[in-house]
Backbone as XML, in Angstrom:
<?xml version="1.0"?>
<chain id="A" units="angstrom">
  <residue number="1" name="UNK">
    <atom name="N" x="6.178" y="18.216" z="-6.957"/>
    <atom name="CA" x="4.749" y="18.197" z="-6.691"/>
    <atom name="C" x="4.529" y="18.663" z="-5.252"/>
  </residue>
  <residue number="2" name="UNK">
    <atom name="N" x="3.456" y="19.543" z="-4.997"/>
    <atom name="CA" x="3.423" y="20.120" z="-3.927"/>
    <atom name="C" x="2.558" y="18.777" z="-2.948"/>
  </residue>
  <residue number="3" name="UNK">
    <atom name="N" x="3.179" y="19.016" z="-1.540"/>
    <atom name="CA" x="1.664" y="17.890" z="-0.479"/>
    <atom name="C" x="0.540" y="18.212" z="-0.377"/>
  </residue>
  <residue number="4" name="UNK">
    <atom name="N" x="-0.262" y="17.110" z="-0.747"/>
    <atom name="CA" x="-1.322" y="17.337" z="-0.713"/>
    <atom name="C" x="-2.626" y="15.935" z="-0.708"/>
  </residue>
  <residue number="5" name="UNK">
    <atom name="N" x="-3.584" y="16.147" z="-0.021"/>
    <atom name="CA" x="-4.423" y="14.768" z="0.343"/>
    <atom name="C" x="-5.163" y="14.777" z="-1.014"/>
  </residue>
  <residue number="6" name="UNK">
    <atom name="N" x="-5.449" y="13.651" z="-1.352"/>
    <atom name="CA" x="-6.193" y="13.178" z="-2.286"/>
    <atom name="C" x="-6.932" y="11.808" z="-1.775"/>
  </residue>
  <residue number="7" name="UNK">
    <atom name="N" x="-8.311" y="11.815" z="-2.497"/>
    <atom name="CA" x="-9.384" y="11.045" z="-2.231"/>
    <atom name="C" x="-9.003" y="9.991" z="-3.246"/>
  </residue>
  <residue number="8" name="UNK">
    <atom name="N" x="-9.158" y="8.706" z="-2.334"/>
    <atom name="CA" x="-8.970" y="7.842" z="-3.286"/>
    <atom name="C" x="-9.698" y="6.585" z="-3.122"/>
  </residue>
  <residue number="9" name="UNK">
    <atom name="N" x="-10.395" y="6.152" z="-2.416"/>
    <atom name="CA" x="-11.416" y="4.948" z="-2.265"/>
    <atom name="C" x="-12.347" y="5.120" z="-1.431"/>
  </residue>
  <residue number="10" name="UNK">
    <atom name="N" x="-13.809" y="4.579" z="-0.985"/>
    <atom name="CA" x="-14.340" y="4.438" z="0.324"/>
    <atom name="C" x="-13.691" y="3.313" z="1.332"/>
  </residue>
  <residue number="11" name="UNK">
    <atom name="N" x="-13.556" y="3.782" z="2.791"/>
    <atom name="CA" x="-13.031" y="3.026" z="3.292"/>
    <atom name="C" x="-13.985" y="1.831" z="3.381"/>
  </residue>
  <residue number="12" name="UNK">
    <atom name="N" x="-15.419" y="1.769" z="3.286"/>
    <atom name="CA" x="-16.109" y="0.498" z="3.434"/>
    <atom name="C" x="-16.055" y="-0.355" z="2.256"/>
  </residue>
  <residue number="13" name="UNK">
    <atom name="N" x="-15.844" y="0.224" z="0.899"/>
    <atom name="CA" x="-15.641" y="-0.673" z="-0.416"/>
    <atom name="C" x="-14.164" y="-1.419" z="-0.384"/>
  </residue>
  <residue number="14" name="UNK">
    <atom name="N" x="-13.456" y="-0.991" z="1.026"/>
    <atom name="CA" x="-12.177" y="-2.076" z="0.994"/>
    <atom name="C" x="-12.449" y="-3.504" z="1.834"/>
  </residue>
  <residue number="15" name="UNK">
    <atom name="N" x="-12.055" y="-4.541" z="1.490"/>
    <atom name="CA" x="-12.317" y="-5.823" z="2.081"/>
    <atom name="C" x="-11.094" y="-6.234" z="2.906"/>
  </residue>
  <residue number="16" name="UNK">
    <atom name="N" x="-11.665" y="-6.759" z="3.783"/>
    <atom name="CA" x="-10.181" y="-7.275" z="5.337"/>
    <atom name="C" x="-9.308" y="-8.196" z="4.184"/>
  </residue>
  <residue number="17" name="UNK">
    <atom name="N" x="-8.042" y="-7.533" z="3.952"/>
    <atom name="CA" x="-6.905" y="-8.520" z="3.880"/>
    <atom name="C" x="-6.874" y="-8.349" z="2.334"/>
  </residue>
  <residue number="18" name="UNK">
    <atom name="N" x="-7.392" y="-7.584" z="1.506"/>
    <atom name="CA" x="-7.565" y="-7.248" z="0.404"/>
    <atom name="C" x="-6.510" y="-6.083" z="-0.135"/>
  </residue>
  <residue number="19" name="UNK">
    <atom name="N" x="-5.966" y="-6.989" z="-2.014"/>
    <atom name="CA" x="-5.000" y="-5.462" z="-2.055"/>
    <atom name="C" x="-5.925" y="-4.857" z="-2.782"/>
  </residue>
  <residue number="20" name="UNK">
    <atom name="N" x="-6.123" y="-3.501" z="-2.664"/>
    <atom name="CA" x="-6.941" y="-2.728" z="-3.550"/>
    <atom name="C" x="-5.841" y="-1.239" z="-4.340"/>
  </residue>
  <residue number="21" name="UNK">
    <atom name="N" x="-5.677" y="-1.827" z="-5.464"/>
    <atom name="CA" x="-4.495" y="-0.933" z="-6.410"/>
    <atom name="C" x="-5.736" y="0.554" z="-6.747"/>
  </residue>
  <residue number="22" name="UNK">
    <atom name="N" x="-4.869" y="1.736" z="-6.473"/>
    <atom name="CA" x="-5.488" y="2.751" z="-6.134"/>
    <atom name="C" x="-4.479" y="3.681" z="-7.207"/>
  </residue>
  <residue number="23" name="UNK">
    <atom name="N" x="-4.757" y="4.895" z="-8.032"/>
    <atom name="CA" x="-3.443" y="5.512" z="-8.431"/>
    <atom name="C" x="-3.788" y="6.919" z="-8.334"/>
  </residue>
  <residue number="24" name="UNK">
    <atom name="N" x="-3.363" y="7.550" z="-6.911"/>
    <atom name="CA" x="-4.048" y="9.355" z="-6.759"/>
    <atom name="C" x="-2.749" y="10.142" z="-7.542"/>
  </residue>
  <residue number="25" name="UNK">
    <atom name="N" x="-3.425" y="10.910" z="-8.421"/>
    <atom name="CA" x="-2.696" y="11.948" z="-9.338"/>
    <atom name="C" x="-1.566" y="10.916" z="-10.199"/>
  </residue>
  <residue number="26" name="UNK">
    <atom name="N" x="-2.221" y="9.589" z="-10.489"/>
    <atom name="CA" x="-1.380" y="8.624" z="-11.135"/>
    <atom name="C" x="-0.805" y="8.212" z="-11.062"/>
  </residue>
  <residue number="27" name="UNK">
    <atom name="N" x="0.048" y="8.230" z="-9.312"/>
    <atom name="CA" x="0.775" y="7.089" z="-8.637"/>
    <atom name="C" x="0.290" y="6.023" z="-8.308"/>
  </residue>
  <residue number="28" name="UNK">
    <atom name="N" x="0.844" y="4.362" z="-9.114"/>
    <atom name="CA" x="0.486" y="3.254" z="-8.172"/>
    <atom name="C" x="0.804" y="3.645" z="-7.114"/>
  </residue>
  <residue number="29" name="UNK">
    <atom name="N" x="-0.512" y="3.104" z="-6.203"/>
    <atom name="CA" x="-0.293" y="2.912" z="-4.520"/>
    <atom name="C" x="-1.362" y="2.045" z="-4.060"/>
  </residue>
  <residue number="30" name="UNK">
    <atom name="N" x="-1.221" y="1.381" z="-3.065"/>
    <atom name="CA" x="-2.010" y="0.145" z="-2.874"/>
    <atom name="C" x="-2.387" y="0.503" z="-1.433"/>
  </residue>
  <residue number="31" name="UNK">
    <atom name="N" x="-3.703" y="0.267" z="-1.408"/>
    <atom name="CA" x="-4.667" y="0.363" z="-0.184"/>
    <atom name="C" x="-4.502" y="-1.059" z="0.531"/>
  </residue>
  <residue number="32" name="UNK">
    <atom name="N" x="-4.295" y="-1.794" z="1.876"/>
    <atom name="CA" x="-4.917" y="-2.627" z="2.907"/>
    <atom name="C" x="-5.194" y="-2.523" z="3.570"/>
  </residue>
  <residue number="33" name="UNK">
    <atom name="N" x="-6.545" y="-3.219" z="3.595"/>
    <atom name="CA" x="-7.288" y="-2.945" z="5.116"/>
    <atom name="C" x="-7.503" y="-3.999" z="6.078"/>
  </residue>
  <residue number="34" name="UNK">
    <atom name="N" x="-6.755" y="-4.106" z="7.246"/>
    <atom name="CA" x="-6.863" y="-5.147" z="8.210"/>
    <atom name="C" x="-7.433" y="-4.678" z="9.595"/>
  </residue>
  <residue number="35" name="UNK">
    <atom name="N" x="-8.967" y="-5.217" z="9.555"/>
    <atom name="CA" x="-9.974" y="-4.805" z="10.303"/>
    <atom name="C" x="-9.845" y="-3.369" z="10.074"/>
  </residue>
  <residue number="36" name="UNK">
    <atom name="N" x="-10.092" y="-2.250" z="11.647"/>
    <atom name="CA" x="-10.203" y="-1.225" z="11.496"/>
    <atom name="C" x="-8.710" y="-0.310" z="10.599"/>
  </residue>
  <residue number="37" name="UNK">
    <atom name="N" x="-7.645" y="-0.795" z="10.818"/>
    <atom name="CA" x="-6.558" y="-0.206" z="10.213"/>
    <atom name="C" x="-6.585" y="-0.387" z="8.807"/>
  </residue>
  <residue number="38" name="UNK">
    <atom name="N" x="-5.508" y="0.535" z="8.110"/>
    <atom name="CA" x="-5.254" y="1.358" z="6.537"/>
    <atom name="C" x="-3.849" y="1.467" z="6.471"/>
  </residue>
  <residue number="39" name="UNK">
    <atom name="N" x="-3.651" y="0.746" z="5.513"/>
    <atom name="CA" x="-1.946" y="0.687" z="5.379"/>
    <atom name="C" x="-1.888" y="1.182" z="3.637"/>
  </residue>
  <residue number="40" name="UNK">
    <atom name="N" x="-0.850" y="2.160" z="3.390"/>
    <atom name="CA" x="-0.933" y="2.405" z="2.338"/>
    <atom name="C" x="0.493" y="2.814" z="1.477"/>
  </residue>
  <residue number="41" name="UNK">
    <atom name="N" x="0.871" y="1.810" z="0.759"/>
    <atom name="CA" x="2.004" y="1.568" z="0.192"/>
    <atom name="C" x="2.274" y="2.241" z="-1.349"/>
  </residue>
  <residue number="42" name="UNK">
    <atom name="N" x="3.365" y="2.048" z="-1.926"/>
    <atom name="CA" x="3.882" y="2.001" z="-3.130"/>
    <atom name="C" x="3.302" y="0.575" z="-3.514"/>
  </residue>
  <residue number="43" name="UNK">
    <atom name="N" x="2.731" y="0.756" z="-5.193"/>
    <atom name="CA" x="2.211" y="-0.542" z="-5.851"/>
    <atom name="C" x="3.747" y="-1.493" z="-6.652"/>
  </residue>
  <residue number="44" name="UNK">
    <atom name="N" x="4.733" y="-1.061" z="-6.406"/>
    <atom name="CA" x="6.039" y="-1.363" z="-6.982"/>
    <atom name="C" x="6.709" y="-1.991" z="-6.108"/>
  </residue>
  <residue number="45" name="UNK">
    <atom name="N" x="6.898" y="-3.262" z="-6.581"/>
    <atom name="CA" x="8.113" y="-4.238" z="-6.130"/>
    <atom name="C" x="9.834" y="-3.191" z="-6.058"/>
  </residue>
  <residue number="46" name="UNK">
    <atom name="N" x="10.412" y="-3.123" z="-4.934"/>
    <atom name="CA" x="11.641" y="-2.592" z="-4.979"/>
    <atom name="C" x="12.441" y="-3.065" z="-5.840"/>
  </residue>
  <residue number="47" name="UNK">
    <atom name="N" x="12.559" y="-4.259" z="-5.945"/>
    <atom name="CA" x="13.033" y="-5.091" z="-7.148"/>
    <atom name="C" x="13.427" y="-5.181" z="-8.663"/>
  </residue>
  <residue number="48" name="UNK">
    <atom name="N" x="12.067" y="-5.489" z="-9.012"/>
    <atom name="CA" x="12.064" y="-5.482" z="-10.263"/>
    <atom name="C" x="10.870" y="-4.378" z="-10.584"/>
  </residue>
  <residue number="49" name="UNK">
    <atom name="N" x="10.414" y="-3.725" z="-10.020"/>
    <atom name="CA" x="9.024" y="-2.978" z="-10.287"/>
    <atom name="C" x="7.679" y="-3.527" z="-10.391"/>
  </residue>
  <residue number="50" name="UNK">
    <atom name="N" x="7.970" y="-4.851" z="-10.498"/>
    <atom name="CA" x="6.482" y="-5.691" z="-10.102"/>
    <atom name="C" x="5.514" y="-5.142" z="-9.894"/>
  </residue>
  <residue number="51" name="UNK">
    <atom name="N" x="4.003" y="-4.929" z="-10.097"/>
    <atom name="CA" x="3.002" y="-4.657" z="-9.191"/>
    <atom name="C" x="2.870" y="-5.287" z="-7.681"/>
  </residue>
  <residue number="52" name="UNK">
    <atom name="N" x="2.741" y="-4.795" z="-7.105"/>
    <atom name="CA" x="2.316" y="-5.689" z="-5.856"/>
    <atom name="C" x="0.865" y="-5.926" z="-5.140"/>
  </residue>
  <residue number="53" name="UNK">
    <atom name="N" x="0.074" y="-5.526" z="-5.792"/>
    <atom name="CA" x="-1.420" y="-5.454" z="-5.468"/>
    <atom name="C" x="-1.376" y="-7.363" z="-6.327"/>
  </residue>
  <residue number="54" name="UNK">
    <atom name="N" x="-0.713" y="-8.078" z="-7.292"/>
    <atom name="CA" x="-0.943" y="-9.207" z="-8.221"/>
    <atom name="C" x="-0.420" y="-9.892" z="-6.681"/>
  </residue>
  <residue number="55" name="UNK">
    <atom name="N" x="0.499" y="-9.527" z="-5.568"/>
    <atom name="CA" x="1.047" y="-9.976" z="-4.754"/>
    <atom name="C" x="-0.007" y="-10.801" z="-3.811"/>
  </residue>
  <residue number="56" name="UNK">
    <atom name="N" x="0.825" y="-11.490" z="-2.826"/>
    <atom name="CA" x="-0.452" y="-11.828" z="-1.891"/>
    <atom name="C" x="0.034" y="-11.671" z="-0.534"/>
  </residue>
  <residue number="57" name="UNK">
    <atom name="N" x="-0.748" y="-11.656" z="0.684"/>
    <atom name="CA" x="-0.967" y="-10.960" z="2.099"/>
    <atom name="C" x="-0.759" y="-12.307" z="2.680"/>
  </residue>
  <residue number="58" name="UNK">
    <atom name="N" x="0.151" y="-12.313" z="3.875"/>
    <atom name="CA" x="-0.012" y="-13.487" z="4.864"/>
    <atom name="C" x="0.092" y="-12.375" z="5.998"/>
  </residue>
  <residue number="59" name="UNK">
    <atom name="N" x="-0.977" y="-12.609" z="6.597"/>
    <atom name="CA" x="-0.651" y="-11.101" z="8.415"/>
    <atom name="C" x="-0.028" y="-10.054" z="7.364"/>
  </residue>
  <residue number="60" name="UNK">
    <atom name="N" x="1.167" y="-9.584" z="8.031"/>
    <atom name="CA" x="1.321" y="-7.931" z="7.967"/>
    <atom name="C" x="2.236" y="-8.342" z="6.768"/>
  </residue>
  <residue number="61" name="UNK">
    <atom name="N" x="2.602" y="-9.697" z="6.417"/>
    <atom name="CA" x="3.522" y="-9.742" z="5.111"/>
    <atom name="C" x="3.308" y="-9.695" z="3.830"/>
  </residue>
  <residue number="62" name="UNK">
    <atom name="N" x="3.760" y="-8.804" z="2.906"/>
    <atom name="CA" x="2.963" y="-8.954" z="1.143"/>
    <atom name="C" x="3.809" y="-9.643" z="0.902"/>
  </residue>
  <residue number="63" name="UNK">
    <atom name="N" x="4.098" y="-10.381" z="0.030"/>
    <atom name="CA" x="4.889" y="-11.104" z="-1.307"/>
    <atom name="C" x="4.705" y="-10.874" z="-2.358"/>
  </residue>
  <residue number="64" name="UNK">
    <atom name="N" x="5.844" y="-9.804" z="-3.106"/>
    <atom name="CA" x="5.800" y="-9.792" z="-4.376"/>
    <atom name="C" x="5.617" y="-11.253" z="-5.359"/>
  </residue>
  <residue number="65" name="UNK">
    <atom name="N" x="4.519" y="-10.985" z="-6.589"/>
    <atom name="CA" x="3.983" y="-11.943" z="-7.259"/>
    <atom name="C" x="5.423" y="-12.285" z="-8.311"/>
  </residue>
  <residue number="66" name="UNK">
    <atom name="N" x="6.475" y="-11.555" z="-8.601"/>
    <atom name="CA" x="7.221" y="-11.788" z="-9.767"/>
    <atom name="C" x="9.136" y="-12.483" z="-9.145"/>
  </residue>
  <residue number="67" name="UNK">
    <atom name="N" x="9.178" y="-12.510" z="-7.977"/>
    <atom name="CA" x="10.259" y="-13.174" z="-7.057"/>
    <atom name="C" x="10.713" y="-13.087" z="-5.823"/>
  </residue>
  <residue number="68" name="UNK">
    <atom name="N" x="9.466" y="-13.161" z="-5.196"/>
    <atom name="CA" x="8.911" y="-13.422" z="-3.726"/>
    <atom name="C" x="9.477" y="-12.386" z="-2.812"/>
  </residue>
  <residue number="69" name="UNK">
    <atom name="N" x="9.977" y="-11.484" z="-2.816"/>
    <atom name="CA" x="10.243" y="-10.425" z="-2.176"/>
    <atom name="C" x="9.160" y="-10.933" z="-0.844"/>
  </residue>
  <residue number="70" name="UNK">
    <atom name="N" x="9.658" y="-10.015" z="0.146"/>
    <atom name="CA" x="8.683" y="-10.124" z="1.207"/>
    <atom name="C" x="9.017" y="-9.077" z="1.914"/>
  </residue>
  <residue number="71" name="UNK">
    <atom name="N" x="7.698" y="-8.119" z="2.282"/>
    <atom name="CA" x="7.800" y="-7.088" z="3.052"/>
    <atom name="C" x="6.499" y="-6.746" z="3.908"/>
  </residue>
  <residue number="72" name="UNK">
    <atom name="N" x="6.952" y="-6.184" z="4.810"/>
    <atom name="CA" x="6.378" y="-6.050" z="6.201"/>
    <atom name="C" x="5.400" y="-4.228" z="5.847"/>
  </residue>
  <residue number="73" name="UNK">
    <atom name="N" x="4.083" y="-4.646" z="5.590"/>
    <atom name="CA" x="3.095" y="-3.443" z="5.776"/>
    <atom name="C" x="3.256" y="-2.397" z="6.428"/>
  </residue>
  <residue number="74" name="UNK">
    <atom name="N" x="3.484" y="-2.980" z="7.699"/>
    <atom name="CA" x="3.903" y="-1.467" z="8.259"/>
    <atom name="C" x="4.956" y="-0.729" z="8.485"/>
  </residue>
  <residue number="75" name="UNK">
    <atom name="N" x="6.045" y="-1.077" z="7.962"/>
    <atom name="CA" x="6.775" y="-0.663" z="7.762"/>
    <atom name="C" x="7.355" y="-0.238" z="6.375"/>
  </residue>
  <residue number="76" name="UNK">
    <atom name="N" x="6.800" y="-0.950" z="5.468"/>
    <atom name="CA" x="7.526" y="-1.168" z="4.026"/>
    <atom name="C" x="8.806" y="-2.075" z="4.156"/>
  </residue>
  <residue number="77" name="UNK">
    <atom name="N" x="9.339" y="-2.127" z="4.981"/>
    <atom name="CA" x="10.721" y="-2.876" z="5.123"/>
    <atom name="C" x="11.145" y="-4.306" z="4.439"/>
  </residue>
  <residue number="78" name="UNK">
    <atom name="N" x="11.897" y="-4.747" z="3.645"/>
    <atom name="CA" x="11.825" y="-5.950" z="3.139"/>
    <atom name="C" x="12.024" y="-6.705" z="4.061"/>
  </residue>
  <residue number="79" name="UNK">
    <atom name="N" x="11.702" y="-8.136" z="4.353"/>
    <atom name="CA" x="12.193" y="-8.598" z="5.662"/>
    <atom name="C" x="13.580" y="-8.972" z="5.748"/>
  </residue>
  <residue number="80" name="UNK">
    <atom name="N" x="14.396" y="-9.749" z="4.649"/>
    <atom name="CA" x="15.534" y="-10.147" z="4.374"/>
    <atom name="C" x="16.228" y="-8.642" z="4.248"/>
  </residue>
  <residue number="81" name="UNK">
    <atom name="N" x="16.240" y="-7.615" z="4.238"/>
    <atom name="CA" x="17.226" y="-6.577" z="4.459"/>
    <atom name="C" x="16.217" y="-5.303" z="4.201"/>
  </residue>
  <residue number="82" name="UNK">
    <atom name="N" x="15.752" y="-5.023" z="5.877"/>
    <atom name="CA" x="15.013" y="-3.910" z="6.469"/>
    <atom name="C" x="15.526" y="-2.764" z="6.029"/>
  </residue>
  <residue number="83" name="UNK">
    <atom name="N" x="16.325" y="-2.083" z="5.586"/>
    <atom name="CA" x="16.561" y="-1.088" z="4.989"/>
    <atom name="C" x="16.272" y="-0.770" z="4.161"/>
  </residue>
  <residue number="84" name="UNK">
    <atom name="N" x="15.782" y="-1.575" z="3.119"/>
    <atom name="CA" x="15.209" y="-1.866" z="1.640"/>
    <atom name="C" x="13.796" y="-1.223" z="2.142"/>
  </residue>
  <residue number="85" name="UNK">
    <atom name="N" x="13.608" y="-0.147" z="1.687"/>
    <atom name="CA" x="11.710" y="-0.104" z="2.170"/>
    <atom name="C" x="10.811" y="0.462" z="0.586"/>
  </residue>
  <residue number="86" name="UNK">
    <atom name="N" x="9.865" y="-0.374" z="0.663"/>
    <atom name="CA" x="8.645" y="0.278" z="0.210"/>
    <atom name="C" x="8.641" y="2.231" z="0.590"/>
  </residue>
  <residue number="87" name="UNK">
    <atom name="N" x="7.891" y="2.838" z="-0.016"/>
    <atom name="CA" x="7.497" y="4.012" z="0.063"/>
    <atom name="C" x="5.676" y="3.706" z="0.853"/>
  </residue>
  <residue number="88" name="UNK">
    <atom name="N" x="5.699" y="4.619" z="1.916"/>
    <atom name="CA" x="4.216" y="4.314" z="2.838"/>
    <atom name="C" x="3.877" y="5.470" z="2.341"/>
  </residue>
  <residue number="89" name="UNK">
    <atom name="N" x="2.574" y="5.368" z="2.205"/>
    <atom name="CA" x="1.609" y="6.975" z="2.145"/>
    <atom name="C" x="0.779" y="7.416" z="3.290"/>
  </residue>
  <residue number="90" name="UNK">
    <atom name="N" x="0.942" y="8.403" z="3.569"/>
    <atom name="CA" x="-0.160" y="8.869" z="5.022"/>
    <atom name="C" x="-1.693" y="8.758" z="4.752"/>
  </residue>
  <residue number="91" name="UNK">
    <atom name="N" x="-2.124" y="8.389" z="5.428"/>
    <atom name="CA" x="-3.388" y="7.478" z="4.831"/>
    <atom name="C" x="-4.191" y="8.463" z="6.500"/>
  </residue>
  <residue number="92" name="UNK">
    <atom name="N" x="-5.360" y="8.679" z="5.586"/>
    <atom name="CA" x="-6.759" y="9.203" z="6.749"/>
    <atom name="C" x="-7.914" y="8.907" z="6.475"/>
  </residue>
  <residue number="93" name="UNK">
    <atom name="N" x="-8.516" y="8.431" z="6.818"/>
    <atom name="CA" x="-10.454" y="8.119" z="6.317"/>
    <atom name="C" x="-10.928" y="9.648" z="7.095"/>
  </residue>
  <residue number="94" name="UNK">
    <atom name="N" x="-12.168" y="10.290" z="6.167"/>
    <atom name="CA" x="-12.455" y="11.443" z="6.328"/>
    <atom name="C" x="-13.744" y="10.916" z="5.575"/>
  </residue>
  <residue number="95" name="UNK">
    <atom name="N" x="-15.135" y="11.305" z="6.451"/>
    <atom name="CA" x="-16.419" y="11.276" z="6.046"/>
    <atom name="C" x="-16.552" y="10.097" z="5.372"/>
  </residue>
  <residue number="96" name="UNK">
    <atom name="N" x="-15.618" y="8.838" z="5.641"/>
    <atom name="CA" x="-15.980" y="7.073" z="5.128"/>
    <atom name="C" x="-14.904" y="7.043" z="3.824"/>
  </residue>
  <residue number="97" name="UNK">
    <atom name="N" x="-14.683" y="8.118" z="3.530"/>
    <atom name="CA" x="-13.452" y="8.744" z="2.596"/>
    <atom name="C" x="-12.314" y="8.157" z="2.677"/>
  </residue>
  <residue number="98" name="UNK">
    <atom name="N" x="-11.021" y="7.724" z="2.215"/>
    <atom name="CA" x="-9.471" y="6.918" z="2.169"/>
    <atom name="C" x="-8.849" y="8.443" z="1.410"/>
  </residue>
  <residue number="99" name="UNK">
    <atom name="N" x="-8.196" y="8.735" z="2.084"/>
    <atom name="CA" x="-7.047" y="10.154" z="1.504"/>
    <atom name="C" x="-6.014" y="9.745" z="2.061"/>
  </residue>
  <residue number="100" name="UNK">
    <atom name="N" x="-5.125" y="9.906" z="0.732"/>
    <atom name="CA" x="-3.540" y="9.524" z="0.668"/>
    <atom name="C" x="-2.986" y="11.100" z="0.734"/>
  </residue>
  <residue number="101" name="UNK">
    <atom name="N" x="-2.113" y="11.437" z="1.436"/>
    <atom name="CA" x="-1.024" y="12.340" z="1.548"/>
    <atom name="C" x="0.143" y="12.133" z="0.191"/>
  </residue>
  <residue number="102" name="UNK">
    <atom name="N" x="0.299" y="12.666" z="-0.505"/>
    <atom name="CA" x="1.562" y="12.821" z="-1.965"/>
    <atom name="C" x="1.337" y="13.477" z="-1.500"/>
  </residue>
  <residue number="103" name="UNK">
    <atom name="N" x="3.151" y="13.495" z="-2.323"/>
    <atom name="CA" x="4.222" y="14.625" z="-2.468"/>
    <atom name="C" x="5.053" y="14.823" z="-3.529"/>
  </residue>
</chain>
């Protein structure tokens, strides 16, 4: 698949601390928005494939909903073994717009 931005939410219809499951060109990927920042992940537990939008947010940490995985937003990194990462998407607000970068 070639790179390319795709529109995928308004940034004001996202809520502080909220997962909002998003799928541009039919990839789960999960929108958070904490205050002005946009973090934008893979919707898949490294794990088991879990959703992780069913997950829940403490600060910058998600927890997978299906066996507590825990990983760090901005990085994707699991915390128990940082090498383990989530997939991040390049994320831009354009005209109040949320565009994810795929590839």
């Amino acid at each position: 698949m070639a790179e390319e931005w795709v529109e995928t939410a308004a940034f004001e219809a996202l809520k502080d601390g909220r997962l909002t499951p998003v799928f541009p060109k039919g990839l789960p990927a999960l929108l958070i928005r904490k205050g002005n920042d946009l973090y934008a992940l893979e919707n898949r537990c490294r794990h088991m494939g879990c959703p992780l939008a069913a997950g829940t947010l403490d600060g910058y940490t998600l927890q997978c909903p299906c066996h507590d995985w825990r990983f760090d937003i901005r990085d994707g990194g699991l915390l128990a073994a940082p090498e383990i990462k989530l997939k991040l998407y390049p994320a831009e607000v354009r005209g109040g717009k949320v565009f994810l970068r795929i590839s």
